[in-house]
C-alpha positions as a Markdown table, in Angstrom:
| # | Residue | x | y | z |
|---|---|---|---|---|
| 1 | Unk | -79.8 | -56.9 | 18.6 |
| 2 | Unk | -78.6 | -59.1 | 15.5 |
| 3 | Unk | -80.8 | -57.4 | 12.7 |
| 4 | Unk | -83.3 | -54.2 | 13.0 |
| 5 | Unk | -85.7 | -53.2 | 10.2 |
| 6 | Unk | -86.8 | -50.0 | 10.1 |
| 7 | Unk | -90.2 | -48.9 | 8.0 |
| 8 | Unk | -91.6 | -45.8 | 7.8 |
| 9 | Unk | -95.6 | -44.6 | 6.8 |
| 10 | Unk | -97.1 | -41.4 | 7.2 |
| 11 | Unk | -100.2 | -41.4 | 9.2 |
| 12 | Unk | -102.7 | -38.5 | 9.6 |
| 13 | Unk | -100.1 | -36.5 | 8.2 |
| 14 | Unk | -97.5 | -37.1 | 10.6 |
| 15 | Unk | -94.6 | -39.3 | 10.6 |
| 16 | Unk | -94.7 | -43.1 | 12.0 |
| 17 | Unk | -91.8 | -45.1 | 12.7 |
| 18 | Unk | -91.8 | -49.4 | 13.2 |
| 19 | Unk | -89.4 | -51.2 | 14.6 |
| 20 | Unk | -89.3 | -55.0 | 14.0 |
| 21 | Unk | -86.3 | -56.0 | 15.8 |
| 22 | Unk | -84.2 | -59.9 | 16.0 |
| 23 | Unk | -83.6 | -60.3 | 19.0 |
| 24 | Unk | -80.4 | -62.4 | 20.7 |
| 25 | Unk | -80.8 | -65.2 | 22.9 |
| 26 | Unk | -79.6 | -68.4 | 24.5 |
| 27 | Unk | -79.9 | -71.9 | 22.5 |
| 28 | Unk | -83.2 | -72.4 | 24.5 |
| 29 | Unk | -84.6 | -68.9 | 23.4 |
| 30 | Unk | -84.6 | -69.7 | 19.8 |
| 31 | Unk | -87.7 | -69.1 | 18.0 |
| 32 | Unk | -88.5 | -70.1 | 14.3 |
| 33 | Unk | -91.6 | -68.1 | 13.2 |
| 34 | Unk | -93.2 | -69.8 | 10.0 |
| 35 | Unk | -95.1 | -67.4 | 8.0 |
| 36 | Unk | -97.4 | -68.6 | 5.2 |
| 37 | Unk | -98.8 | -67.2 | 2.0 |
| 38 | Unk | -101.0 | -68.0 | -1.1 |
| 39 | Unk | -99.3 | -67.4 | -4.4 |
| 40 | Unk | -101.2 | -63.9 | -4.5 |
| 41 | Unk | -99.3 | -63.0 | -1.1 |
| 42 | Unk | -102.7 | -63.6 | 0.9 |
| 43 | Unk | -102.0 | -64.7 | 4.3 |
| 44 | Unk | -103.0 | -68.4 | 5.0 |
| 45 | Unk | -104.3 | -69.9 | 8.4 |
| 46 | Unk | -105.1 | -73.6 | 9.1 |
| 47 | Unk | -101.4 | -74.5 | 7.5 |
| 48 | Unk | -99.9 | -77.6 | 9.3 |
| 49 | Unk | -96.7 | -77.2 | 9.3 |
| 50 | Unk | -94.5 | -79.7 | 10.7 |
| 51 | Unk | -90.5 | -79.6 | 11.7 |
| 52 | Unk | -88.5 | -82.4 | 13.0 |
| 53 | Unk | -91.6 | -84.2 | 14.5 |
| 54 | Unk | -92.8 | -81.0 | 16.1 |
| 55 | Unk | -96.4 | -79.8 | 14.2 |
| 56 | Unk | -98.0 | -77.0 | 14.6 |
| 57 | Unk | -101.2 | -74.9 | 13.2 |
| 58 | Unk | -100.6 | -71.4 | 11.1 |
| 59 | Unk | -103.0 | -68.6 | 13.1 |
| 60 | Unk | -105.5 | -66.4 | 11.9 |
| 61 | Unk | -102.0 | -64.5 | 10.4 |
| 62 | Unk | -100.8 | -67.8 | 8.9 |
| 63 | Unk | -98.0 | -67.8 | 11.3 |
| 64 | Unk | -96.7 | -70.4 | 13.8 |
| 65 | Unk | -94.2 | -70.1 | 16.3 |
| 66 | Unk | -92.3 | -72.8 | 17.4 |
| 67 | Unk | -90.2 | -72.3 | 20.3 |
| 68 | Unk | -87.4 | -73.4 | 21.7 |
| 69 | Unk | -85.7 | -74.4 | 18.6 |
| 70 | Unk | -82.0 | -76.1 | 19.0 |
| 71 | Unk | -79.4 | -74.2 | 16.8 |
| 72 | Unk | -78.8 | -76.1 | 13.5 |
| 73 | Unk | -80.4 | -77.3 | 9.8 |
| 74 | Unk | -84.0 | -78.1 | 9.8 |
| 75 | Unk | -86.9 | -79.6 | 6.9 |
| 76 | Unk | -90.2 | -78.8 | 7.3 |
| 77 | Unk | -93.4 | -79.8 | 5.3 |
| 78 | Unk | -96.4 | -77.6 | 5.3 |
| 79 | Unk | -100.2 | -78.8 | 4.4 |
| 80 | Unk | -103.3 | -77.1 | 3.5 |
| 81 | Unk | -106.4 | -79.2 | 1.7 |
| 82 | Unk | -106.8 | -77.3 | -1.4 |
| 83 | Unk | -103.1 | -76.5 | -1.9 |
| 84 | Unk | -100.0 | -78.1 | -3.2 |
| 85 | Unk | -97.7 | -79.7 | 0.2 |
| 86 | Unk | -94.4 | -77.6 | -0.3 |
| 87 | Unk | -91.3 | -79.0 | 1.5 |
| 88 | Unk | -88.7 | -76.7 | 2.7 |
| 89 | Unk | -85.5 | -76.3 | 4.6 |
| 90 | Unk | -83.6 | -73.6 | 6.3 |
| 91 | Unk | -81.0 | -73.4 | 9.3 |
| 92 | Unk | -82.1 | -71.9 | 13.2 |
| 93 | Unk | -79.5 | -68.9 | 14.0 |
| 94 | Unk | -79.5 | -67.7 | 17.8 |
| 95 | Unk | -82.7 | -65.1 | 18.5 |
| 96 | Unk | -86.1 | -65.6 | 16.6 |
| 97 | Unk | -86.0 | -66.8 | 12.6 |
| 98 | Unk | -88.4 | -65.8 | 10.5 |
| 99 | Unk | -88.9 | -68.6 | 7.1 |
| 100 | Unk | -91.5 | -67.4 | 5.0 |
| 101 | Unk | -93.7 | -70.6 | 2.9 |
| 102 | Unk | -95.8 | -70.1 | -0.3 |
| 103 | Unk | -98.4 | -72.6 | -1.0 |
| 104 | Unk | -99.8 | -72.5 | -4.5 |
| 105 | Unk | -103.6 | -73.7 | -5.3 |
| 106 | Unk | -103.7 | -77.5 | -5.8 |
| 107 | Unk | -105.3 | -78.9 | -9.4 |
């Protein structure tokens, strides 16, 4: 595993443990995982996000997952009606990237 983050929260007075783990894998199993907030941290779904011709919806999470994802730099725009567009840019690594978007409230 490239990365491991740990995060601990007691529950029902016991200890629980997460593991969210980045995993390694082949030029074809690269993953870039978009997630996208508000400026309050608020998750947002319906987000078009699109990257190198490829467009995809954010889910009910505001997250989309595009697969598949050649090693290399990358600029993406994401869209919401009601919210500023925000452009963005970042660089694929081998395994699953996670980019995280903030979209503040349009005027």
């Amino acid at each position: 595993m490239n990365k491991v983050a740990i995060a601990a929260a007691l529950a029902g007075g016991g200890l629980a443990i997460y593991f969210i783990a980045k995993r390694a894998g082949g030029s074809s199993g690269n993953r870039l995982i978009v997630r996208t907030y508000d400026e309050y941290e608020n998750k947002l779904p319906g987000v078009t996000i699109t990257i190198d011709g490829r467009v995809k919806n954010t889910d009910i999470n505001g997250q989309a997952i595009f697969d598949n994802m050649a090693l290399g730099a990358y600029d993406g725009l994401a869209e919401k009606s009601g919210y500023h567009s925000m452009t963005f840019a970042g660089e694929i690594i081998k395994g699953d990237n996670f980019w995280v978007v903030y979209l503040p409230l349009g005027a």
